[in-house]
GUSE-981561 format. One record per residue (C-alpha): residue in three letters; y, x, z. Coordinates in Angstrom, 3 decimals. Example, Ala and Ser with C-alpha at 12.3 -4.5 7.8 and 13.67 -1.06 7.14 Angstrom:
<nodes>
+-------+----------+----------+----------+
| kolro |       py |       px |       pz |
+-------+----------+----------+----------+
|   ALA |   -4.500 |   12.300 |    7.800 |
|   SER |   -1.060 |   13.670 |    7.140 |
+-------+----------+----------+----------+
</nodes>
This chain:
<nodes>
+-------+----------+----------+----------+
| kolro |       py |       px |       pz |
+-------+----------+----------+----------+
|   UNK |    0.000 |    0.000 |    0.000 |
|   UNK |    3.400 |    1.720 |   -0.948 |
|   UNK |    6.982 |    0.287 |    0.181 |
|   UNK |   10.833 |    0.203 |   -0.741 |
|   UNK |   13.026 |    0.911 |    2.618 |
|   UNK |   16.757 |    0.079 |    2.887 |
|   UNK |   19.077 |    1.514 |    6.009 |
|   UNK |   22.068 |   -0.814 |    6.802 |
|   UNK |   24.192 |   -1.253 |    9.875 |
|   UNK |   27.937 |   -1.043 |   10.792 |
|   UNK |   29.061 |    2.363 |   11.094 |
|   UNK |   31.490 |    1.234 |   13.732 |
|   UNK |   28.720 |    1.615 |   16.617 |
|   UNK |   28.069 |    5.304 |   15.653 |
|   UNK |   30.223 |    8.576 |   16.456 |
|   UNK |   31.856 |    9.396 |   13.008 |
|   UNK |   32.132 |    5.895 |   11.389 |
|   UNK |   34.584 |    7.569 |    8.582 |
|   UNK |   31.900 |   10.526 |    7.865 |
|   UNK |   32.016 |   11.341 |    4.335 |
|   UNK |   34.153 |    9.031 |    3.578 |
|   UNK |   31.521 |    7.030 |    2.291 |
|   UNK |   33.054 |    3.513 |    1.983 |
|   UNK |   30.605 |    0.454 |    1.284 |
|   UNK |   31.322 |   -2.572 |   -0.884 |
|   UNK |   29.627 |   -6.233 |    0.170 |
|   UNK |   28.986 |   -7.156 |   -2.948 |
|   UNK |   27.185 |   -4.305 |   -4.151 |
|   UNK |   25.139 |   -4.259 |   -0.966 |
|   UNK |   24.070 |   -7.503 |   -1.883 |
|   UNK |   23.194 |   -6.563 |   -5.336 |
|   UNK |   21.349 |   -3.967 |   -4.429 |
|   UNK |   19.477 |   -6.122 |   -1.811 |
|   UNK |   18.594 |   -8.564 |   -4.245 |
|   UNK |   17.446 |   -6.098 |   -7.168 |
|   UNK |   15.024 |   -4.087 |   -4.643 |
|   UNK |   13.771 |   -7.090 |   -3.425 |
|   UNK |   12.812 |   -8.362 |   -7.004 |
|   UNK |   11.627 |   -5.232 |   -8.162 |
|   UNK |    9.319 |   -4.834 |   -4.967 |
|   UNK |    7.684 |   -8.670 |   -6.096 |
|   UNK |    6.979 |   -6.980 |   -9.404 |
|   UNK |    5.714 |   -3.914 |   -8.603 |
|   UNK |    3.666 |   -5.484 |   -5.810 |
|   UNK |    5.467 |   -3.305 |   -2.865 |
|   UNK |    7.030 |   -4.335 |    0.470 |
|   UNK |   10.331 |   -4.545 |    1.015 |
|   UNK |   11.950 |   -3.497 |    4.174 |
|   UNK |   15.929 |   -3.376 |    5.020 |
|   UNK |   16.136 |   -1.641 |    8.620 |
|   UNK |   18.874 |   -2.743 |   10.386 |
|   UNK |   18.538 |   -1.660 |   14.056 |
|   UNK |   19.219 |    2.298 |   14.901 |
|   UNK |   16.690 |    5.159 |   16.100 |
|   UNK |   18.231 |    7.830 |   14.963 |
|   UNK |   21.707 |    7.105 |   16.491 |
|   UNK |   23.200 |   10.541 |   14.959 |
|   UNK |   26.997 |   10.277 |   14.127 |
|   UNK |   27.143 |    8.239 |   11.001 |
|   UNK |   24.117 |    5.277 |    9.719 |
|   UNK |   23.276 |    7.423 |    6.456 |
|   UNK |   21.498 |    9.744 |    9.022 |
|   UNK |   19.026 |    7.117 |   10.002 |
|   UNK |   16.720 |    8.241 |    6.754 |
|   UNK |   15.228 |   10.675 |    9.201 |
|   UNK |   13.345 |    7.989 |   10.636 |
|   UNK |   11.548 |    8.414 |    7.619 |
|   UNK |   10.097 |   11.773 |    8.600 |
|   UNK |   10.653 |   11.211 |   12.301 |
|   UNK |    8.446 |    8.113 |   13.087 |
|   UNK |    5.078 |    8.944 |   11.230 |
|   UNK |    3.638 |    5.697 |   12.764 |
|   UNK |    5.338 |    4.254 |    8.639 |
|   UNK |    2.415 |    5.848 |    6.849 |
|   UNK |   -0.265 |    4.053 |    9.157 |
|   UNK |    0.523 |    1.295 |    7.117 |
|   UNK |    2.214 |    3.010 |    3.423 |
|   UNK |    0.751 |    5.585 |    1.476 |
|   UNK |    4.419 |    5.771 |    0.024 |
|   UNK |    7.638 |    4.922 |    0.976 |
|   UNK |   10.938 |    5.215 |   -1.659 |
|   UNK |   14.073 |    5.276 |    0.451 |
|   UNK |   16.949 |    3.544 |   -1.586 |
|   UNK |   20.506 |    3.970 |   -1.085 |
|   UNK |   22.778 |    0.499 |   -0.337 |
|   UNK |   24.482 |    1.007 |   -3.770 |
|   UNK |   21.287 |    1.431 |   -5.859 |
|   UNK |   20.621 |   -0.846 |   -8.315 |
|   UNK |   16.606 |   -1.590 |   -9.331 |
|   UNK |   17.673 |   -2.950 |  -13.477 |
|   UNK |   14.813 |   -5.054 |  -14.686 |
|   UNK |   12.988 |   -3.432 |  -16.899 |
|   UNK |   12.123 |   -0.243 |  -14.159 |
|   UNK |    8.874 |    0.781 |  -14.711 |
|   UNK |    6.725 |    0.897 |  -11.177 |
|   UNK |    7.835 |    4.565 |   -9.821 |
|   UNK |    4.579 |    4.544 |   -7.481 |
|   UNK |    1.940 |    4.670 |  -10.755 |
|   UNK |    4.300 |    6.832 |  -12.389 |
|   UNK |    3.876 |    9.371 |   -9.646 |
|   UNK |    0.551 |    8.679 |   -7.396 |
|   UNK |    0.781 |   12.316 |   -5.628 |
|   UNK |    0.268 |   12.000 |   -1.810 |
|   UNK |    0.881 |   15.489 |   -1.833 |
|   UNK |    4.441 |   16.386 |   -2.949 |
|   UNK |    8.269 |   15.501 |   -1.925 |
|   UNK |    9.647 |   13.493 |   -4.981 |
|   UNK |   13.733 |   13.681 |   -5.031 |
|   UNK |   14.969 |   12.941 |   -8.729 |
|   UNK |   15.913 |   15.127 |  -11.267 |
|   UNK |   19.710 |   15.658 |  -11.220 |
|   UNK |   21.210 |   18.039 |  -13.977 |
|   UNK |   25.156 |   16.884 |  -12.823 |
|   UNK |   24.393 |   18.069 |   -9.670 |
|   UNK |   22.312 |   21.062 |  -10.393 |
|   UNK |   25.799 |   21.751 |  -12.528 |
|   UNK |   27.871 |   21.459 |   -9.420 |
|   UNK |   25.702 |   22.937 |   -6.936 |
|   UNK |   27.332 |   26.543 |   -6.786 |
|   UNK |   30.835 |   25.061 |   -6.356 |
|   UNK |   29.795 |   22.134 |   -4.135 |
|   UNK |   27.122 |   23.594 |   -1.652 |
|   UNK |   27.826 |   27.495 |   -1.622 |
|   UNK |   30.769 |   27.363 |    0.048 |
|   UNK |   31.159 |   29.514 |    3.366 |
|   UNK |   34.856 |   27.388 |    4.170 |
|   UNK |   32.159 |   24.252 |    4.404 |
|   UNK |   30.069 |   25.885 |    7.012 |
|   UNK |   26.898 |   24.082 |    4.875 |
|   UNK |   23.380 |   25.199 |    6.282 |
|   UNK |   23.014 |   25.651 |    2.728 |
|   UNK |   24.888 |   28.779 |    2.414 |
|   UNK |   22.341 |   30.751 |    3.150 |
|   UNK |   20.179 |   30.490 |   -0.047 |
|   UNK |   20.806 |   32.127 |   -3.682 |
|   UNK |   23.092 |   30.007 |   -5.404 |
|   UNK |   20.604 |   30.039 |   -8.409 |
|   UNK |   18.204 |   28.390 |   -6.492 |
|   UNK |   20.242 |   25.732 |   -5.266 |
|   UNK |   20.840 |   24.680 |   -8.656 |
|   UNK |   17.601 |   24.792 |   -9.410 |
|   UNK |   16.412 |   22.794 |   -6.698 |
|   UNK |   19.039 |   20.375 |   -5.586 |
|   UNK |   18.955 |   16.933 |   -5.631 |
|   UNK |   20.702 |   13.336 |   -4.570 |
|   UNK |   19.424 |   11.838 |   -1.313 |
|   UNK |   20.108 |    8.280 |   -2.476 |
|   UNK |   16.502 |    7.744 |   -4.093 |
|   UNK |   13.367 |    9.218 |   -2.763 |
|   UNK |    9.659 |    9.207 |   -2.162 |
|   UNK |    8.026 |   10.520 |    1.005 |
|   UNK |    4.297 |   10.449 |    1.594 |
|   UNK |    2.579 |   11.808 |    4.868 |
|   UNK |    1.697 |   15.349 |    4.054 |
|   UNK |    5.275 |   15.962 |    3.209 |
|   UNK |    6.772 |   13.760 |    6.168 |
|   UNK |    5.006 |   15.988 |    8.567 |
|   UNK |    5.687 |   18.896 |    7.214 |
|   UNK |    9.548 |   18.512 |    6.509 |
|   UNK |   10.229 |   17.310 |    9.846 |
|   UNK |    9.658 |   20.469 |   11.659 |
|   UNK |   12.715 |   21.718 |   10.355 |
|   UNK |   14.858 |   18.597 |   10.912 |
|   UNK |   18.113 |   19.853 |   12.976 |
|   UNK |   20.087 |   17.133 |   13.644 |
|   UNK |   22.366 |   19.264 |   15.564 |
|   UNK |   23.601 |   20.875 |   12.322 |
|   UNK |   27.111 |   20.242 |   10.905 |
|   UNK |   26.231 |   19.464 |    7.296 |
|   UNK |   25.745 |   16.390 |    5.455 |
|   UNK |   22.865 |   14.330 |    5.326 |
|   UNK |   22.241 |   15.672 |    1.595 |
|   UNK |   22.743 |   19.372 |    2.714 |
|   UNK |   20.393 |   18.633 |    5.231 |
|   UNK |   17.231 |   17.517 |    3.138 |
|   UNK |   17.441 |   20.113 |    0.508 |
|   UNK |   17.774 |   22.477 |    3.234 |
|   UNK |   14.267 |   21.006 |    4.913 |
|   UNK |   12.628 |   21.070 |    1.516 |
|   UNK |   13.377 |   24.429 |    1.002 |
|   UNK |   12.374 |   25.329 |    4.604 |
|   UNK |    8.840 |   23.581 |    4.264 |
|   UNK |    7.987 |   24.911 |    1.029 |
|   UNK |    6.710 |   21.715 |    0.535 |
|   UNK |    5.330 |   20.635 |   -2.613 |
|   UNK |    8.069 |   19.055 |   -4.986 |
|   UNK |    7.983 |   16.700 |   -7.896 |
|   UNK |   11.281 |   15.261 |   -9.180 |
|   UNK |   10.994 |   12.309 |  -10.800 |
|   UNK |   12.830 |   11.179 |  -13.855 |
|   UNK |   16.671 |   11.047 |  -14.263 |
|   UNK |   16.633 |    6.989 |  -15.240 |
|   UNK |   15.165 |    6.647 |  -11.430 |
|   UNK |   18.607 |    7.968 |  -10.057 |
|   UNK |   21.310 |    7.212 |  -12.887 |
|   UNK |   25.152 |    7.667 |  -11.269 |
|   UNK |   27.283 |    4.576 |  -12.047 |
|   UNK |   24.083 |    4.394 |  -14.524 |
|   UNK |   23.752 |    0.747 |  -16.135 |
|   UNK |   21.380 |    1.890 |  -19.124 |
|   UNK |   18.717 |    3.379 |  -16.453 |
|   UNK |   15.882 |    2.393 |  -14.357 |
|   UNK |   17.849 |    2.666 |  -11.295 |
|   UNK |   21.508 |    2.785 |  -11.490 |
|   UNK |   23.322 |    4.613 |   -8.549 |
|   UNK |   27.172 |    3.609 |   -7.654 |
|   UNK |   28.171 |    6.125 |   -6.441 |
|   UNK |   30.661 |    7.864 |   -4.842 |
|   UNK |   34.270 |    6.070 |   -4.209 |
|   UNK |   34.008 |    4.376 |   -7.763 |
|   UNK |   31.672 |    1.897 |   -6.291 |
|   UNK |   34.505 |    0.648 |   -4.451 |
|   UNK |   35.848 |   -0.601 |   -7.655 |
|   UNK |   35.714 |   -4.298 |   -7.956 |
|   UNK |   34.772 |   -4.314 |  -11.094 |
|   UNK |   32.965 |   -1.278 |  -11.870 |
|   UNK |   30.880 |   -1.371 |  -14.350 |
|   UNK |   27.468 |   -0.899 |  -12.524 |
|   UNK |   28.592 |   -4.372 |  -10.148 |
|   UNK |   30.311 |   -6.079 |  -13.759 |
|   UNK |   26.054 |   -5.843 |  -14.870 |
|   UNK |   24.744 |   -6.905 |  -11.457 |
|   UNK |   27.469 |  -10.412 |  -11.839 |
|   UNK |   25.932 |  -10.759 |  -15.653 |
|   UNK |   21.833 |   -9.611 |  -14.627 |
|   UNK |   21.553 |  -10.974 |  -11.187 |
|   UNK |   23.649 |  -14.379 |  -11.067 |
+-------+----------+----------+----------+
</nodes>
């Protein structure tokens, strides 16, 4: 059995509500609740938002962790894909848990615009990132966006031995770090799975402060797909 998890509460009950600057957008979140939840019924997956914090670290995009945390998930899953509030799951997604069965590896998605950007954004000694200790080449080979992933076991276990919650960087920073720490097996997925402001993808991403946008064009396709 594989499932689709959602984190959602009101950053006003944590310690660094602004964090990131990371700004949210009702509708959207509603969107993206609604497209998940009809994917899931296709693909023949459970659906779970998680609304109530364990985690309780600064800001609620932190409460992922649970993921690799709380191993008592994969009594139950054999895979979990941890969404983002402003993805989008477009109709015609093809079911991400055949396309990659492995129980073995981490699977982030495969992000050339970040790879791009990864020298300028995450090797930055001003930023105090705990990702300025690795080779800047291999940051842009490795890196990846946090807002879609798949866990399994194996890699849960192993990745959360090096979980520091204590550490200064971004949630982002934080899970390429503990990939790259656990030397854990990695398989990223295709681009369409992960598409910024992507509307001609599998799963389109709004990301970033353009989601804020009333009428973006990633929310414009949600009014016209999902009315």
């Amino acid at each position: 059995m594989n499932c689709i998890v959602q984190y959602f509460m009101i950053p006003s009950g944590f310690s660094q509500p602004e964090f990131n600057n990371l700004g949210h957008s009702d509708e959207l979140f509603e969107y993206s609740k609604k497209s998940i939840k009809r994917y899931a019924e296709k693909i023949g997956a459970d659906y779970h938002l998680v609304t109530q914090p364990k985690i309780n670290h600064r800001h609620p995009t932190f409460e992922r962790f649970d993921l690799f945390k709380d191993l008592s998930w994969y009594d139950t899953y054999n895979h979990i894909l941890y969404l983002d509030t402003d993805v989008i799951c477009w109709p015609d997604a093809p079911n991400i848990f055949e396309m990659y069965p492995s129980t073995e590896h981490f699977k982030p998605v495969e992000d050339n615009l970040a790879r791009k950007r990864s020298i300028q954004h995450h090797h930055n000694t001003s930023i105090g990132s705990c990702l300025n200790k690795y080779d800047p080449q291999i940051l842009k080979q490795r890196r990846f966006n946090a807002g879609v992933f798949m866990l399994n076991k194996s890699c849960a276990e192993k990745m959360s031995l090096y979980i520091d919650l204590d550490d200064p960087s971004d949630d982002n920073q934080m899970l390429i770090d503990i990939m790259l720490k656990s030397r854990i097996p990695t398989q990223y997925m295709d681009a369409r799975f992960n598409k910024k402001m992507g509307t001609k993808s599998w799963f389109g991403h709004a990301y970033g402060q353009d989601k804020m946008i009333p009428d973006n064009k990633v929310i414009t396709k949600c009014r016209a797909v999902f009315r």
